[in-house]
N, C-alpha and C positions, 0 to 999 in steps of 0.2 A: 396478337398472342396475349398481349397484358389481360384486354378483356373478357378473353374468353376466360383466364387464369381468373379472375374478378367474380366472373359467372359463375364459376367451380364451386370456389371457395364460399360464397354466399347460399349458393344449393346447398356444400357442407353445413356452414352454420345453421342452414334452419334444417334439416335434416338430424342436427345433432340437437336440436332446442326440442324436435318433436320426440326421440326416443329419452330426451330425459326429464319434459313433461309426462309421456308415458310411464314413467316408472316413478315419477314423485306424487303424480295426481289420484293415483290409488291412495297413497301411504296419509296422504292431506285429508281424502276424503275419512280416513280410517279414523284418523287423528280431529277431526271435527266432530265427528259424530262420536269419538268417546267422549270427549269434552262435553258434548250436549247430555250424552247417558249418564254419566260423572255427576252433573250438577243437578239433575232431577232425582236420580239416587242421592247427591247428599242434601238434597230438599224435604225428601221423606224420610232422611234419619233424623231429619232434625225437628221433623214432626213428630216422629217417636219421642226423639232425646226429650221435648217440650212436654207432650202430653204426658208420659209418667209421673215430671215433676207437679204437674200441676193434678193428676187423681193422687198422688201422694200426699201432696200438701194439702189438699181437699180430703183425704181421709184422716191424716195427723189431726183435724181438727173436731170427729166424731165418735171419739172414743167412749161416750157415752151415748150416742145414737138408739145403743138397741139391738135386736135382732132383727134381720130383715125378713122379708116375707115372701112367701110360694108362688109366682107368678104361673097366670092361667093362661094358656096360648099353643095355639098347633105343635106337636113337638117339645112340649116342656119335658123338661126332666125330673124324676121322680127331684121331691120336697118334704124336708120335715122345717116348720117353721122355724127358725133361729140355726141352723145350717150355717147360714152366713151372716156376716153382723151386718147391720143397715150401713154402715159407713163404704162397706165393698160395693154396696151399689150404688150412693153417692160418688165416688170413684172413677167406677164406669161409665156414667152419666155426665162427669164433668170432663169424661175422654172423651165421647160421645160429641162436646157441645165445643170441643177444643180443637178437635179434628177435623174442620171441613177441609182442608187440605187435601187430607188421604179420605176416599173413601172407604167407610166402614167395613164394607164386604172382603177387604184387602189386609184387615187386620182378622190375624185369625183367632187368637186368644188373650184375654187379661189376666192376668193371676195378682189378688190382692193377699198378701200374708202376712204371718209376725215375721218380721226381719230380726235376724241373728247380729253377732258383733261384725259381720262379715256384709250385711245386707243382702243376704240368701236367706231363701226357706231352708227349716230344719234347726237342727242342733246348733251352739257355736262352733266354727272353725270351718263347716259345709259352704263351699263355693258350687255349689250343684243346683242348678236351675230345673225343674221339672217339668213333663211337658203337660202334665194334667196333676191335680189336686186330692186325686182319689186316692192315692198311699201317701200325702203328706199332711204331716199334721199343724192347725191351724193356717191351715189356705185355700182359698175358694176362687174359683176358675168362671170367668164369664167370657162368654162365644155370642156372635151377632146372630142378631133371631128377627128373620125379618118379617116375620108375622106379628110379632109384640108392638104392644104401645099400640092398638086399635090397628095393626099393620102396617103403620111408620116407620117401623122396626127400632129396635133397641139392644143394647147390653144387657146376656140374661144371666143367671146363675148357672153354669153347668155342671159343676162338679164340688165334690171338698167339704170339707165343714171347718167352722171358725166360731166358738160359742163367745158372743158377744161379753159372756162374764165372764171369760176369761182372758180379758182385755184387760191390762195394770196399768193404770194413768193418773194414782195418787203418789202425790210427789213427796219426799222424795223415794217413796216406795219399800222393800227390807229384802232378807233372803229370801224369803215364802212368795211373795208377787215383787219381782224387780221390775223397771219399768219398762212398757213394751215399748216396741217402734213396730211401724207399719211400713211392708212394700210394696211397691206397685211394679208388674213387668210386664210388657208387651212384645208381645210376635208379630208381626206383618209379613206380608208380599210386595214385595215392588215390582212391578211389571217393566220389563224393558223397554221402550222405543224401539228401537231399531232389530232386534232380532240378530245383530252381528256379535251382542257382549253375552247369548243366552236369551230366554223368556224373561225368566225373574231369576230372583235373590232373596233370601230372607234376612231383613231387617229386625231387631230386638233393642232393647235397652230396659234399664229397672231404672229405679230411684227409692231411697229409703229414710224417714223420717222418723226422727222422735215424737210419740203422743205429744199432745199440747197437754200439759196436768190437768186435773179436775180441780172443780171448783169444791172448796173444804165442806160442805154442803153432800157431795154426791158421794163423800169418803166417810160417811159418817159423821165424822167432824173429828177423825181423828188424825189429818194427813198421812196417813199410811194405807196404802190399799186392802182392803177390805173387800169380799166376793168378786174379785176381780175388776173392783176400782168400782162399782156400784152401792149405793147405800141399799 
């Protein structure tokens, strides 16, 4: 009788270990696989996080660049020369070369502009991020074009206007041109793995810097800005 009793009991236990591996080995498998979505999501925010600061601080340092220019390629968007100031496509170019992590086609748009006291486009006080450049004033919008760059593809101009002369980066500047700062912001997609947390997500981040001053030379020579920090 003991062993039969022994027999029982042991059936019980693995009986009772199978339905509560069943019911914990779901919740394991749920709980690994976020962890793996988790960490690849916050690999690509922090690919974002990185590349803004780094087309920010690569355009904080062009504020006498210039105007940029019309690019010619399947799909361009209409172009008036100087639309955008050359430092917004420095920018994107320095996102471009900063980015092999995330591929390009998964980031959907850049927006380079004058950052406010708030580091938003627009007025002071506006914490309003825009999804295109076309009603705001001094910001220009670049989208991947993969036919640009001989078909390599590239960061093009898509949208916005930003007149390079009106960019103030003679220091310490007046009320008439105060001094600018430049933003950089990014949109992406991040694709899921797994298909259990959704497709995707859209990932964003900005970063916003003060011009680097001009040199006393580019101000006229008067350290205060003058046509928009141009001699």
């Amino acid at each position: 009788m003991t062993r039969a009793r022994n027999r029982w009991r042991r059936r019980d236990d693995r009986g009772a270990a199978a339905v509560e591996a069943a019911l914990i080995t779901p919740i394991l498998v749920l709980l690994i696989f976020g962890i793996i979505e988790f960490s690849f999501l916050l690999r690509d925010y922090q690919v974002v996080s990185s590349d803004v600061r780094v087309g920010a601080r690569i355009a904080s340092t062009g504020a006498d660049a210039g105007p940029g220019t019309c690019e010619v390629y399947t799909g361009a968007p209409p172009c008036t020369n100087g639309n955008a100031p050359a430092l917004a496509q420095l920018a994107a170019d320095a996102i471009q070369r900063e980015g092999s992590a995330m591929p390009p086609n998964t980031i959907n748009y850049i927006l380079v502009y004058q950052a406010n006291d708030k580091g938003y486009p627009g007025a002071n006080g506006s914490t309003t991020m825009p999804t295109s450049c076309s009603s705001t004033t001094n910001c220009v919008k670049f989208t991947w074009q993969p036919n640009a760059a001989g078909g390599a593809g590239a960061f093009r101009y898509a949208d916005g206007t930003w007149l390079s002369k009106n960019i103030s980066a003679c220091f310490p500047g007046n009320a008439t041109w105060p001094l600018s700062r430049v933003g950089v912001y990014m949109n992406a997609t991040h694709r899921m793995m797994t298909g259990l947390f959704g497709t995707s997500i859209t990932i964003s981040d900005r970063a916003a810097f003060d011009f680097e001053p001009l040199p006393t030379a580019s101000c006229n020579g008067s350290g205060t800005t003058v046509g928009g920090g141009h001699a």
